[in-house]
C-alpha positions in Angstrom: 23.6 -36.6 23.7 24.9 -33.9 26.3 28.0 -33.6 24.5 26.6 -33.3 21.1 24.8 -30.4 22.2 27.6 -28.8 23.5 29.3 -29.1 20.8 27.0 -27.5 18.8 26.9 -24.6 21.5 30.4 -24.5 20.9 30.4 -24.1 17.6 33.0 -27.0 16.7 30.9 -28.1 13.7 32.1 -24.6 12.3 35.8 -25.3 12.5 35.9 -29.5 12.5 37.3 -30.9 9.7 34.0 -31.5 7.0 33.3 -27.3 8.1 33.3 -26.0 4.4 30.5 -28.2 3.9 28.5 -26.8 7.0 29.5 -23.3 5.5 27.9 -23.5 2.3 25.0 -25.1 4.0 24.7 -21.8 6.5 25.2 -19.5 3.5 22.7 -21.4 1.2 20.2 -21.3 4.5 20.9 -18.0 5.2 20.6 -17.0 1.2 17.1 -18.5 1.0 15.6 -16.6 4.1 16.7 -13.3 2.7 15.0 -14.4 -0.6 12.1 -15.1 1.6 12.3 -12.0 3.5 12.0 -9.7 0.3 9.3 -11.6 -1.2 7.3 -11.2 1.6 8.0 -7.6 1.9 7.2 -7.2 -2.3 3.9 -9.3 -1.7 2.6 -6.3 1.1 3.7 -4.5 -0.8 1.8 -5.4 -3.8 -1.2 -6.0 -1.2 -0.3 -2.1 -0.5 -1.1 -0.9 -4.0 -3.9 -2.8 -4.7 -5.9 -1.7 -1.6 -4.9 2.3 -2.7 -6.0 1.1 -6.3 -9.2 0.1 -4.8 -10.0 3.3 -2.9 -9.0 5.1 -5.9 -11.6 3.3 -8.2 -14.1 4.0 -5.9 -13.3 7.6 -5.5 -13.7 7.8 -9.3 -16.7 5.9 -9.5 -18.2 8.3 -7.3 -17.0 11.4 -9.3 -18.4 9.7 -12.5 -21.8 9.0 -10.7 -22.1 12.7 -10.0 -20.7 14.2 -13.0 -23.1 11.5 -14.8 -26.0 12.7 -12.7 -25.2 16.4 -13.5 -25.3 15.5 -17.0 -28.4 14.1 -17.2 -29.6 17.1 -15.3 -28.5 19.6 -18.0 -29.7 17.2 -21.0 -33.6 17.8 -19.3 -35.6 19.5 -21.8 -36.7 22.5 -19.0 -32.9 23.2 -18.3 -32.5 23.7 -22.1 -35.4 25.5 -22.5 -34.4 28.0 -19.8 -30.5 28.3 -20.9 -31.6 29.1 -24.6 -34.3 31.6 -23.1 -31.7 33.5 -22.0 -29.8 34.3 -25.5 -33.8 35.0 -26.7 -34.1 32.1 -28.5 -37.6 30.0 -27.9 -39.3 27.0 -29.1 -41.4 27.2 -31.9 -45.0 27.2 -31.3 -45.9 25.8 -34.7 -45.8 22.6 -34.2 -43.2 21.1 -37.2 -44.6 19.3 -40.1 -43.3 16.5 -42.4 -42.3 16.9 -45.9 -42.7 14.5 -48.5 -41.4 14.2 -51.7 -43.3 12.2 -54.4 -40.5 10.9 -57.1 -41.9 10.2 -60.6 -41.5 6.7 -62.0 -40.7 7.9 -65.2 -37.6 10.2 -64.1 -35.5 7.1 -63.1 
């Protein structure tokens, strides 16, 4: 046992006499923990974005909540009133009335 793990301190399974195989082993390990590595980093990534998406969408809720707000504000029938007021225009005091039209039966 002691001098199998020496010789692995050593590195003689590197240079023995089955070593190509242990190569391609390493390089195959070594391959799949740098595919590991950058999927990890593309996930935060990802994780990144979506939390700056988040923020984002909130921000513009909140814009739209206020502009929405203002809106409905201006659409009041006392804000119209008084914006028209100013080019001299005001509402009619007469109240309106309804028109009807009567069609003859025989005009068909």
């Amino acid at each position: 046992m002691k001098n199998g793990i020496l010789d692995i301190l050593k590195g003689k399974f590197l240079v023995s006499g089955d070593a190509p195989k242990n190569w391609l082993f390493i390089i195959f390990v070594s391959f799949l923990a740098t595919v590991m590595i950058g999927s990890s980093h593309s996930a935060d990534r990802k994780v990144h974005q979506i939390a700056a998406l988040n923020e984002e969408v909130k921000e513009l809720r909140s814009q739209f909540v206020d502009v929405h707000k203002d809106v409905q504000r201006l659409k009041l029938e006392s804000t119209i009133t008084t914006t028209v007021a100013e080019k001299e225009l005001y509402p009619s005091e007469v109240p309106p009335r309804k028109i009807r039209v009567k069609s003859i039966k025989g005009d068909e």
